[in-house]
Backbone bond lengths (Angstrom), bond angles and torsions (degrees), N, CA, C in turn:
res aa  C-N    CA-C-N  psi(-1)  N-CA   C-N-CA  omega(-1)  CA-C   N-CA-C  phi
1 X - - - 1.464 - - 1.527 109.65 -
2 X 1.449 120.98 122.71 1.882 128.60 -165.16 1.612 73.85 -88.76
3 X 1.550 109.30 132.90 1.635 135.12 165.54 1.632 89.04 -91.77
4 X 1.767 123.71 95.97 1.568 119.43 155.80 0.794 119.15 -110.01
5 X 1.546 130.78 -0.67 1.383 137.42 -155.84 2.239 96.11 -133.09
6 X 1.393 92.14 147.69 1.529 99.31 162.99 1.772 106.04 -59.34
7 X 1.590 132.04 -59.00 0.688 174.47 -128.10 1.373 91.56 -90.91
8 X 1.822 128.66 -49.16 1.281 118.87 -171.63 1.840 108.45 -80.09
9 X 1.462 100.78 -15.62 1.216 103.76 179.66 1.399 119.86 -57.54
10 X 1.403 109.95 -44.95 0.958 124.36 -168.66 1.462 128.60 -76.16
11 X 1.416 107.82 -16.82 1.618 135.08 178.10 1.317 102.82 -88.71
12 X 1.261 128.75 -28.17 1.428 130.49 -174.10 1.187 123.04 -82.89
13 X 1.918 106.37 -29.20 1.016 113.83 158.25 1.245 140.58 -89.21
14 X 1.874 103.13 5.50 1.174 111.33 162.98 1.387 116.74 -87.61
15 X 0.998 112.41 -55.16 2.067 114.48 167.36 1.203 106.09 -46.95
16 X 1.617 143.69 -6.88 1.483 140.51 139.81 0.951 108.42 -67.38
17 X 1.363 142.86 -30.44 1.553 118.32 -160.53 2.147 95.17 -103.53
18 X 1.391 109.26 -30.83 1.503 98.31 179.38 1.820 95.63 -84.88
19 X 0.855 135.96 7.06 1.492 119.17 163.47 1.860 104.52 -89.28
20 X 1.135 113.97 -44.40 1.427 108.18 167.52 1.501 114.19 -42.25
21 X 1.173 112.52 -49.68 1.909 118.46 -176.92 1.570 98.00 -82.36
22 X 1.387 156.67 -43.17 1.076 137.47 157.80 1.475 111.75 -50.17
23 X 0.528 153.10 -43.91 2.093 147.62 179.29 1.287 114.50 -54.19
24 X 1.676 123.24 -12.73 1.328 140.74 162.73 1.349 131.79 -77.32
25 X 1.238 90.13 -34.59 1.999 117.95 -170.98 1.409 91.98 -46.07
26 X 1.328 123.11 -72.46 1.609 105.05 -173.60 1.015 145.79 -58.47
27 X 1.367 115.41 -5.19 1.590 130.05 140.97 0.993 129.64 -54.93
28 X 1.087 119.90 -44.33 2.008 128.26 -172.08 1.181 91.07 -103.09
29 X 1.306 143.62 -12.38 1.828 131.33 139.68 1.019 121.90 -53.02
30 X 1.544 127.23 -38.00 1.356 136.03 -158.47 1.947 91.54 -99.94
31 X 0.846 112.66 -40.62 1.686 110.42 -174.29 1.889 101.88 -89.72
32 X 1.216 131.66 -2.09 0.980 120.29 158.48 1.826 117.67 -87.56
33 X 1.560 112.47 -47.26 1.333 134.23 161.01 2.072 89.18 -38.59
34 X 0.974 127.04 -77.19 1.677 125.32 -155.06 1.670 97.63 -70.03
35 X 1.350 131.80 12.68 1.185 125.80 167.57 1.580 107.99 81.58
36 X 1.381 126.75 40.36 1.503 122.82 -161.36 1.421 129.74 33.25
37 X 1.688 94.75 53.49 1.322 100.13 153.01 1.461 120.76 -138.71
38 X 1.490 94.41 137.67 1.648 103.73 -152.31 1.450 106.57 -80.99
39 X 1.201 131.48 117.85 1.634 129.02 165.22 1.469 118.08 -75.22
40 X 1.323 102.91 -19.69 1.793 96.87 -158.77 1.588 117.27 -85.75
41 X 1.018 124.34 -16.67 1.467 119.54 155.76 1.818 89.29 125.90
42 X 1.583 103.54 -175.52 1.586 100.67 -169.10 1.356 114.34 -87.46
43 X 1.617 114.75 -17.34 1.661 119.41 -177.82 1.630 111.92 -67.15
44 X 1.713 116.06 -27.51 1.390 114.63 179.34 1.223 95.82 -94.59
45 X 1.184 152.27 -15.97 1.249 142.94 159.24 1.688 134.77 -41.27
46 X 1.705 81.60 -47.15 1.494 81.47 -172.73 1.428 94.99 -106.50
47 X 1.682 127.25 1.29 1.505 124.71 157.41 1.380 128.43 -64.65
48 X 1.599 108.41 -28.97 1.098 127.51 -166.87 1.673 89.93 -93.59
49 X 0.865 145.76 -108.34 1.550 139.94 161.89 1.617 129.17 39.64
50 X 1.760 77.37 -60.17 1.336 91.27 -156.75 1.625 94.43 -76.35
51 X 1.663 126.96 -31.81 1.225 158.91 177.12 1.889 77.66 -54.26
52 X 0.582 143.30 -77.85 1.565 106.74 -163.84 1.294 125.38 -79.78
53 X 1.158 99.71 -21.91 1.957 102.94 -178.38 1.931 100.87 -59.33
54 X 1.349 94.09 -54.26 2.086 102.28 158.98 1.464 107.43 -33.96
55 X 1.172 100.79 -76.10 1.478 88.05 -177.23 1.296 148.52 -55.94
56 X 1.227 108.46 -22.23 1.647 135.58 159.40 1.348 101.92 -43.19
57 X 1.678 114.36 -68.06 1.602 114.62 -149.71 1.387 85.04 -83.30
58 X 0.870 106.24 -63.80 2.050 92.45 -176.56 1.152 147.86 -17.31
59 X 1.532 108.19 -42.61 1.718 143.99 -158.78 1.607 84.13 -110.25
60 X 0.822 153.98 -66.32 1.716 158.30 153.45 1.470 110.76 -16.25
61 X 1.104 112.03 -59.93 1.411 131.29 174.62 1.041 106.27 -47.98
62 X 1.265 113.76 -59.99 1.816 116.32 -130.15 1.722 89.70 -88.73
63 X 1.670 99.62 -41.63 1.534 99.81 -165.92 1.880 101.56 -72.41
64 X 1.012 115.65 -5.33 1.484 114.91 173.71 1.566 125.81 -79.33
65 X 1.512 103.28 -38.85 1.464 124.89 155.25 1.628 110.24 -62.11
66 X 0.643 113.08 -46.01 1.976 122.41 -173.68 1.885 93.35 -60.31
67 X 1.672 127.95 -56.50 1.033 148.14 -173.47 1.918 93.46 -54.03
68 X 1.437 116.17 -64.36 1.304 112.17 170.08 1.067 137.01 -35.18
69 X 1.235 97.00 -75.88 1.520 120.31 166.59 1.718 112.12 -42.69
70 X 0.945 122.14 -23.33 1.549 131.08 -174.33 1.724 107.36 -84.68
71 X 1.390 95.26 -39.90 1.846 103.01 -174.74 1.081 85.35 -83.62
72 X 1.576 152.98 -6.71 1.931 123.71 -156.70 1.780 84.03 -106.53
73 X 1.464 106.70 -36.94 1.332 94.55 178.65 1.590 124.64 -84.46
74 X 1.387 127.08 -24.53 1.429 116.56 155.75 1.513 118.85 -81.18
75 X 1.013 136.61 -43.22 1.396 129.10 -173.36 1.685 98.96 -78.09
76 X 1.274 123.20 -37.99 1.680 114.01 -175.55 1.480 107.60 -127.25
77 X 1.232 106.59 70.04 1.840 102.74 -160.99 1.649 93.07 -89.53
78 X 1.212 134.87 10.57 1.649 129.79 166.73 1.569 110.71 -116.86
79 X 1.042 126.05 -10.54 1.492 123.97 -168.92 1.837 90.61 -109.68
80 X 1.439 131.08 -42.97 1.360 139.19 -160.18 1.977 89.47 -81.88
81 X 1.303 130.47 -31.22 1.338 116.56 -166.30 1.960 100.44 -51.87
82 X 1.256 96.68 -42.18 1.635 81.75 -161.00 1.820 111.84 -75.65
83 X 1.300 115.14 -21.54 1.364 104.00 147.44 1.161 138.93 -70.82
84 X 1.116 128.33 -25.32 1.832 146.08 178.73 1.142 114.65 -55.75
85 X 1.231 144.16 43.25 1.329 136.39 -164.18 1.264 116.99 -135.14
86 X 1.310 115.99 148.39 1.382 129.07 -153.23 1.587 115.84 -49.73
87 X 1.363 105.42 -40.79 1.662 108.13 -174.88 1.486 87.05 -75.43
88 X 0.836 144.47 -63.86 1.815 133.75 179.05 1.332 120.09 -13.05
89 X 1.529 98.02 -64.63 1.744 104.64 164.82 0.951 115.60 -78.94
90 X 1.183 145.73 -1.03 1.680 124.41 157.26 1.855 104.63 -76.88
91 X 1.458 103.73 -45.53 1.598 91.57 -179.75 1.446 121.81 -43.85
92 X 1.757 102.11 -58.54 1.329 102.83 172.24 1.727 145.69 -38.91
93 X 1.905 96.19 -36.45 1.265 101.57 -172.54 2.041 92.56 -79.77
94 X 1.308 125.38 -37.20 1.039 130.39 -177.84 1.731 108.28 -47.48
95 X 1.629 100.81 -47.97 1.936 97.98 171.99 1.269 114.85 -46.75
96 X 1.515 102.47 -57.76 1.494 113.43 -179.02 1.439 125.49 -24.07
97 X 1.478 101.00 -66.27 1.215 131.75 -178.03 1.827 110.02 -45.07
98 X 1.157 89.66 -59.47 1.574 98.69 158.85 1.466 127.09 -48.88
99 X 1.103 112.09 -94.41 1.467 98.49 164.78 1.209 133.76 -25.30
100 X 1.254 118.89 -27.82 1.356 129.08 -176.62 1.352 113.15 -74.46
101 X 1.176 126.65 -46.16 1.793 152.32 165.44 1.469 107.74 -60.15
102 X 1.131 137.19 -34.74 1.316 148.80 178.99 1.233 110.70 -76.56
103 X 1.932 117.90 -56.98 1.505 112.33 168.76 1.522 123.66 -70.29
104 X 1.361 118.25 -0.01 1.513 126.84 172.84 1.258 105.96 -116.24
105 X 1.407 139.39 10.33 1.297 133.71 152.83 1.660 112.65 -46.52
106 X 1.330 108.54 -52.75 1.711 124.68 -176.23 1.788 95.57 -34.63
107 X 1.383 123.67 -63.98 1.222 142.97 -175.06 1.451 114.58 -54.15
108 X 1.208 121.72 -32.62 1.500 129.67 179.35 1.452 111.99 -68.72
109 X 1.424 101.15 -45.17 1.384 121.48 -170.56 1.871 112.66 -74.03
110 X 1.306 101.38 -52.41 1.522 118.26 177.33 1.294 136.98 -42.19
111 X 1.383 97.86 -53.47 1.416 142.56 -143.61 1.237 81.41 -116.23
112 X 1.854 108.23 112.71 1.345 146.46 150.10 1.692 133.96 -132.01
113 X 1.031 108.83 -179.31 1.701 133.83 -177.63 1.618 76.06 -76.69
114 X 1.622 111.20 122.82 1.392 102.66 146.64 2.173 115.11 -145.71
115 X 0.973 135.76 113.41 1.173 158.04 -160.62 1.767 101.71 -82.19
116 X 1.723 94.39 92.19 1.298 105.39 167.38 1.651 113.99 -84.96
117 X 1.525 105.80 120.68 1.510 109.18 -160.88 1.489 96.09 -82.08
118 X 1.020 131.02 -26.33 1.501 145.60 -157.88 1.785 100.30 -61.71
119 X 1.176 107.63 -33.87 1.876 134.67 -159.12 1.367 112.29 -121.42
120 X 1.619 109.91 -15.69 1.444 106.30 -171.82 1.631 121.95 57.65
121 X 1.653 105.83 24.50 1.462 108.40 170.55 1.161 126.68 -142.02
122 X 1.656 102.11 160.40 1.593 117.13 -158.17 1.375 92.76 -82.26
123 X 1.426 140.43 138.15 1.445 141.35 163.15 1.451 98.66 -130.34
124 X 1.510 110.47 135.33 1.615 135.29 160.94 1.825 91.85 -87.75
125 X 1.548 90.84 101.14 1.834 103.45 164.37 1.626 110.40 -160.99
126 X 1.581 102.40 179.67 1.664 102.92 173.70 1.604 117.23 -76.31
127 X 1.435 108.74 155.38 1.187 111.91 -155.64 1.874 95.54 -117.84
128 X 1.256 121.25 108.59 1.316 152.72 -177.27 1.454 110.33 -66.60
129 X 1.445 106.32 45.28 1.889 104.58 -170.94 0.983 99.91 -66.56
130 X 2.083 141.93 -55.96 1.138 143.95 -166.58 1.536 122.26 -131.75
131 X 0.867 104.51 -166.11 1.799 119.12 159.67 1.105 114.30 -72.12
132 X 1.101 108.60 -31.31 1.797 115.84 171.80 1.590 143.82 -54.41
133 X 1.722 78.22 -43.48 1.354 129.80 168.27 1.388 110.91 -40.55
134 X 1.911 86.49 -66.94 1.489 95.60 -154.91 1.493 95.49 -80.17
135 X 1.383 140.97 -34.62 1.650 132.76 171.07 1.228 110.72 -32.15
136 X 1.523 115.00 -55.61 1.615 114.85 -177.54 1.575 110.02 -44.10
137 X 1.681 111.32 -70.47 1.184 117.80 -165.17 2.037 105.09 -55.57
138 X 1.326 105.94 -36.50 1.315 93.34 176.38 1.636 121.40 -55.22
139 X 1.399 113.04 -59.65 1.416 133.66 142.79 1.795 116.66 3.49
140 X 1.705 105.12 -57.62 1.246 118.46 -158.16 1.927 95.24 -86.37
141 X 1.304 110.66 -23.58 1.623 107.60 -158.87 1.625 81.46 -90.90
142 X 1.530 132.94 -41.52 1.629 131.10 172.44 1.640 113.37 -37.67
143 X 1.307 84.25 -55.94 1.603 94.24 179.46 1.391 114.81 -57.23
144 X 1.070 135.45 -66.84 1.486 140.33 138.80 1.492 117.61 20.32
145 X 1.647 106.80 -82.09 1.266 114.71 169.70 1.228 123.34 -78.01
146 X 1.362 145.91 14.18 1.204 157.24 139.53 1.585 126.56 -72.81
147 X 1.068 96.25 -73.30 1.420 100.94 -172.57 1.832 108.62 -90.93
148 X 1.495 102.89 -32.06 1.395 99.23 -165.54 2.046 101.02 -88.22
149 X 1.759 108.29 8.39 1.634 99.67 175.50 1.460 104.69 -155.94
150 X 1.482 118.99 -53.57 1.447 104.60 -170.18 1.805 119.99 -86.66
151 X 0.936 117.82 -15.78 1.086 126.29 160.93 1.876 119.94 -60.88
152 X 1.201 84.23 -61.70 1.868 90.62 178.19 1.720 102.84 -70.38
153 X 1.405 136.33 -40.68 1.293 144.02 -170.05 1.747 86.32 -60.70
154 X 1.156 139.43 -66.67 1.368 151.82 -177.21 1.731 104.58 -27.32
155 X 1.518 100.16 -71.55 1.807 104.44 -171.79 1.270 93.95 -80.19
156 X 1.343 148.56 -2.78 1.631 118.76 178.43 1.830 86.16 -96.98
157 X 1.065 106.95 -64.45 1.775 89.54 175.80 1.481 126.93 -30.87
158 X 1.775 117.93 -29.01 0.998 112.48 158.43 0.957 146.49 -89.50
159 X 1.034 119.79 -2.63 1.336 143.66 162.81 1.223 123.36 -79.72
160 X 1.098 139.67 -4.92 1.526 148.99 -147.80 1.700 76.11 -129.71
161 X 1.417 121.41 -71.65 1.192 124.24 -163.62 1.846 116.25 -35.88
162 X 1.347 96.72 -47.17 1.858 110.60 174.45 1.450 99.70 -64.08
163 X 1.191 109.88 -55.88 1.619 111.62 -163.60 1.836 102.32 -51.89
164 X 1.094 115.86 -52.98 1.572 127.49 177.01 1.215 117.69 -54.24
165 X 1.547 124.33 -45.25 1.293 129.08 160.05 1.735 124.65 -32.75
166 X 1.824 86.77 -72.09 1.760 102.35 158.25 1.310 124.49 -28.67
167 X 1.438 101.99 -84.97 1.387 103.47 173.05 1.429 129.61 -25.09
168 X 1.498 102.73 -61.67 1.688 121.46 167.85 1.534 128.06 -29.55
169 X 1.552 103.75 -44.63 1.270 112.70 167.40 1.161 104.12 -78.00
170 X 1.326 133.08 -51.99 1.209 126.93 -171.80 1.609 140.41 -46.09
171 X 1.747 91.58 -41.95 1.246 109.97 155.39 1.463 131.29 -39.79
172 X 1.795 109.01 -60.99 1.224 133.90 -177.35 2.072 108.43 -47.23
173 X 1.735 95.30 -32.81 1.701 90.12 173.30 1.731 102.81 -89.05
174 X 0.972 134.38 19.71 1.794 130.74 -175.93 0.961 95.04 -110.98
175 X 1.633 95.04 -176.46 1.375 124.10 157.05 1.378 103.06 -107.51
176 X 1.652 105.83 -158.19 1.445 103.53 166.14 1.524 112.88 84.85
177 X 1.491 116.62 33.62 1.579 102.74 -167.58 1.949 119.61 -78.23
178 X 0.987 88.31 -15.64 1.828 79.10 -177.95 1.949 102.79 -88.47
179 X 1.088 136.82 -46.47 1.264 132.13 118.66 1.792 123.95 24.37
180 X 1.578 107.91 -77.63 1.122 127.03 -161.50 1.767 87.87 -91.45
181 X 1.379 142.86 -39.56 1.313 143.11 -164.64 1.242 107.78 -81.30
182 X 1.967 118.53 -30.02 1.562 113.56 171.15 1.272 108.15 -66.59
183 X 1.269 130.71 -42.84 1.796 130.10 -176.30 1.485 102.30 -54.69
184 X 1.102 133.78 -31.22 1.450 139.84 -141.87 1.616 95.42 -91.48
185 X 1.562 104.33 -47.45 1.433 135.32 166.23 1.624 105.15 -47.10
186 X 1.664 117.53 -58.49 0.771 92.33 -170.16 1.766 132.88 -90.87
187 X 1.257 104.12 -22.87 1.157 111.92 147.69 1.317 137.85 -23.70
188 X 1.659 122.83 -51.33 1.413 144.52 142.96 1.754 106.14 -26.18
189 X 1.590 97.92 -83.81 1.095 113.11 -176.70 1.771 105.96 -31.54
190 X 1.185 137.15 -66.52 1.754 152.96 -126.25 2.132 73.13 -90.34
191 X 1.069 124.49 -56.68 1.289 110.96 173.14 1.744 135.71 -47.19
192 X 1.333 91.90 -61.06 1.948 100.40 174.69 1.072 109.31 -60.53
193 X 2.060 129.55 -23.99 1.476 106.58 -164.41 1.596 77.56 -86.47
194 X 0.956 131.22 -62.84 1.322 128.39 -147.99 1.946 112.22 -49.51
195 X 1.423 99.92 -22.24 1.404 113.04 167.31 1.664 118.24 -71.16
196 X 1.239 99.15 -45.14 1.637 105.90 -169.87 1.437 118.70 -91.14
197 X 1.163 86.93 -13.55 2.029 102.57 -163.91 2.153 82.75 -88.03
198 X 1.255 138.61 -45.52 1.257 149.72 -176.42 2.104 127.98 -93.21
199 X 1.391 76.56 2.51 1.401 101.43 -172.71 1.957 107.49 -73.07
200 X 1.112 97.64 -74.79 1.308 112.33 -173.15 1.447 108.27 -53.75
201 X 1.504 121.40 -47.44 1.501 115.15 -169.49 1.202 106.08 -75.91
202 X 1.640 134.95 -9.28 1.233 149.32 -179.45 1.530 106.44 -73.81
203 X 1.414 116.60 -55.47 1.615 122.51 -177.37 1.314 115.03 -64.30
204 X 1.572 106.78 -36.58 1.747 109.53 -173.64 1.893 106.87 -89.31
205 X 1.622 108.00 0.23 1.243 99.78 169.87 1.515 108.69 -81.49
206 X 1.902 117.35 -42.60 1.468 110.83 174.80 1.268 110.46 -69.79
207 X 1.150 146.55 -18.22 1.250 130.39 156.08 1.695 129.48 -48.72
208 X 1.678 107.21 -53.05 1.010 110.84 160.13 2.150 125.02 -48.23
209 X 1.105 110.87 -22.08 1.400 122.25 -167.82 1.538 104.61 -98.45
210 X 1.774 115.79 -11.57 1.474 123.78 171.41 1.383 107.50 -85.56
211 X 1.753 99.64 -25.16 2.132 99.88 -177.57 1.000 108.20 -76.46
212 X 1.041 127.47 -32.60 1.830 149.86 -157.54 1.835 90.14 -84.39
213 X 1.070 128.35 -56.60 1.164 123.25 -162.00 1.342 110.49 -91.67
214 X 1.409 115.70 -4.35 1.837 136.48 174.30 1.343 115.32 68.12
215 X 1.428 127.50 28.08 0.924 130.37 160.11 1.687 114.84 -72.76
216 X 1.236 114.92 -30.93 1.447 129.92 158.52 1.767 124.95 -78.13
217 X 1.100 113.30 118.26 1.393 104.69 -164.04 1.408 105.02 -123.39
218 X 1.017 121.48 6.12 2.065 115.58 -161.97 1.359 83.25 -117.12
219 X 1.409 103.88 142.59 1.659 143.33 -171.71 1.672 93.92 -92.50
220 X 0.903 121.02 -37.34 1.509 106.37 168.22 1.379 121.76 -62.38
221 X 1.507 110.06 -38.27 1.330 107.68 173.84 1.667 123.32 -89.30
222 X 1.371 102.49 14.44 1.494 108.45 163.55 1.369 115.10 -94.23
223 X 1.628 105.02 -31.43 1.456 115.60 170.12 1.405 119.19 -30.24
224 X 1.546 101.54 -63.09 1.375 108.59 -140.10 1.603 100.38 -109.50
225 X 1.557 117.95 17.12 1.392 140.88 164.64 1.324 100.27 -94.58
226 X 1.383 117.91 -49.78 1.513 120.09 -178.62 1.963 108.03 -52.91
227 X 1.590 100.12 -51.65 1.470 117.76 170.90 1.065 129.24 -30.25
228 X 1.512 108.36 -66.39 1.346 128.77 -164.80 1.141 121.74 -88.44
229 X 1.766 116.10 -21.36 1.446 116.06 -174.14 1.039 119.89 -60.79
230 X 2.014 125.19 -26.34 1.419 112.88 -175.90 1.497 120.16 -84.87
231 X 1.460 104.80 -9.00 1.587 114.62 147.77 0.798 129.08 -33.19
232 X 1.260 93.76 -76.50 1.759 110.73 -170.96 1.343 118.47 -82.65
233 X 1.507 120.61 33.48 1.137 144.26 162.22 1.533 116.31 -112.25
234 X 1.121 114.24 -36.36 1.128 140.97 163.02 1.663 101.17 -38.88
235 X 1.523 102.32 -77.25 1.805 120.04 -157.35 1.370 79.13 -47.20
236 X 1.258 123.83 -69.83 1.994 145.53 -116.72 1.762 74.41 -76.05
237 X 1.776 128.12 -67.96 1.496 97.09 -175.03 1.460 131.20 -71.82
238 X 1.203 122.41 -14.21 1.839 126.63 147.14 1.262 105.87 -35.40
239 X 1.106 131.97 -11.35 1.933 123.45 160.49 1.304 99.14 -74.86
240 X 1.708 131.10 -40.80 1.506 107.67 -161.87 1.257 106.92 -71.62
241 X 1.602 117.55 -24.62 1.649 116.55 -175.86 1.759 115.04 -71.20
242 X 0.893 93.98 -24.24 1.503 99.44 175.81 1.552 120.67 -96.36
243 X 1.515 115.98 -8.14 1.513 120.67 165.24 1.518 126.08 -55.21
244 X 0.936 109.41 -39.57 1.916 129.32 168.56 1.484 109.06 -79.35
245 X 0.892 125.16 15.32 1.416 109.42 155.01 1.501 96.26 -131.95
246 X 1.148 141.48 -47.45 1.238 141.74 167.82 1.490 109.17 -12.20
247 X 1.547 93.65 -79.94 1.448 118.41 -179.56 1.471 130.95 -46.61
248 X 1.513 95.56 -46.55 1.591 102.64 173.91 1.522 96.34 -89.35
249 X 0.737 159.32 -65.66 1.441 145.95 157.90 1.633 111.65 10.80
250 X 1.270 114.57 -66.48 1.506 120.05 -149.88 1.774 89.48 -94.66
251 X 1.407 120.44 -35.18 1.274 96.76 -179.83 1.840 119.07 -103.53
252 X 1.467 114.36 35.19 1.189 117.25 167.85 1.406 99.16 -108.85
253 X 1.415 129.81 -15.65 1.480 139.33 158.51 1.508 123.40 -55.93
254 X 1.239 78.91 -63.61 1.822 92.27 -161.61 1.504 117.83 -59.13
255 X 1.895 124.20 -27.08 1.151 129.95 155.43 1.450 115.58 -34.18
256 X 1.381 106.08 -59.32 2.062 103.99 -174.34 1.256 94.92 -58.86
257 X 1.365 144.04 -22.92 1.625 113.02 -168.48 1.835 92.04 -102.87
258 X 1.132 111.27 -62.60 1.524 101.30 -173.83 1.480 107.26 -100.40
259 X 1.415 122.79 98.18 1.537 125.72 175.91 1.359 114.47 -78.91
260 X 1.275 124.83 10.12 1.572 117.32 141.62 1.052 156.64 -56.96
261 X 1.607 80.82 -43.24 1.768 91.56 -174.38 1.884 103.23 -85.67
262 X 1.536 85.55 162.09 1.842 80.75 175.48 1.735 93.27 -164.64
């Protein structure tokens, strides 16, 4: 793959970070298939684990930077050239990366083999030694909804918003209107999934962080948090499958109308 674009950097390092979380899948296939019980010992446990919490901040990240990087070059595509440059985006995705490993450290550490005798089963989960414990993990689900959604949900919404504006005018001097109304479309689109597809596993994480902190007290509603979360894990990575077409979608378009940006 030729890196010519800021932009390809950033895609490359996203199809790195969801190939890291696909190389897992057959584990949490195979331990969902065996009824949550884990065979593979504690090193794939907390490899596998930690392999999505990575992937979370990464794919969050990266597509938030990608969202930036997208408004500096349509809304400021002469003032953003002299920042836009390739070693830029390698630093950046390299921060990322960092940060990303740092907020899933918690998970590496946590996250073990633990043998509920009660059930006679092996479960890959967090391990509840203290009060301490549980601050972290509360800590880790905060973090979550901060950094790993409303924060980044904020600048890609804003960013999209300028970019659409631009365009909008831009349009108004072209031709080309059905053309110029699918980008507009898709743009829309690259927002709501990324909203809806991250939405749900986002709400049932602060919920989970209201049980944890006992402001939540009904067993029904632990139930159906317990229930739903691998759902809504489910939806939230159905964004990475749908990122590659999104993406390449909107920027094999957007050249015919503005052949500047890149």
């Amino acid at each position: 793959m030729k890196m010519k674009t800021v932009a390809s950097i950033f895609l490359l390092n996203l199809a790195i970070a969801d190939l890291c979380f696909v190389i897992t899948l057959p584990l949490w296939a195979a331990y969902t298939a065996m009824h949550y019980e884990w065979p593979f010992g504690s090193f794939l446990c907390k490899l596998a684990s930690g392999a999505i919490t990575l992937n979370l901040y990464t794919s969050v990240l990266l597509l938030t930077c990608l969202s930036i990087d997208r408004y500096r070059a349509i809304v400021h595509p002469m003032k953003s050239r002299i920042r836009r440059t390739m070693m830029f985006a390698k630093i950046t995705c390299i921060a990322i990366w960092i940060l990303a490993c740092l907020a899933s450290l918690p998970t590496y550490i946590f996250r073990r083999v633990i043998l509920i005798k009660e059930e006679n089963l092996t479960v890959c989960a967090f391990y509840y030694k203290s009060n301490d414990t549980q601050n972290v993990l509360i800590g880790m689900g905060i973090t979550k909804n901060v950094l790993g959604f409303f924060i980044p949900f904020l600048i890609i919404l804003t960013s999209y918003i300028f970019i659409g504006k631009t365009l909008k005018s831009t349009f108004q001097r072209q031709k080309g209107k059905t053309r110029n109304d699918d980008i507009l479309k898709m743009i829309v689109a690259i927002v709501l999934v990324f909203f809806f597809c991250w939405l749900p596993h986002q709400v049932f994480t602060f919920v989970d962080i209201l049980i944890q902190l006992g402001h939540i007290k009904s067993c029904v509603v632990e139930d159906v948090v317990d229930s739903a979360m691998p759902i809504t894990i489910c939806i939230a990575y159905f964004n990475s499958c749908l990122n590659p077409f999104l993406y390449g979608f909107f920027w094999q378009e957007l050249p015919k109308t503005l052949p500047a940006t890149s």
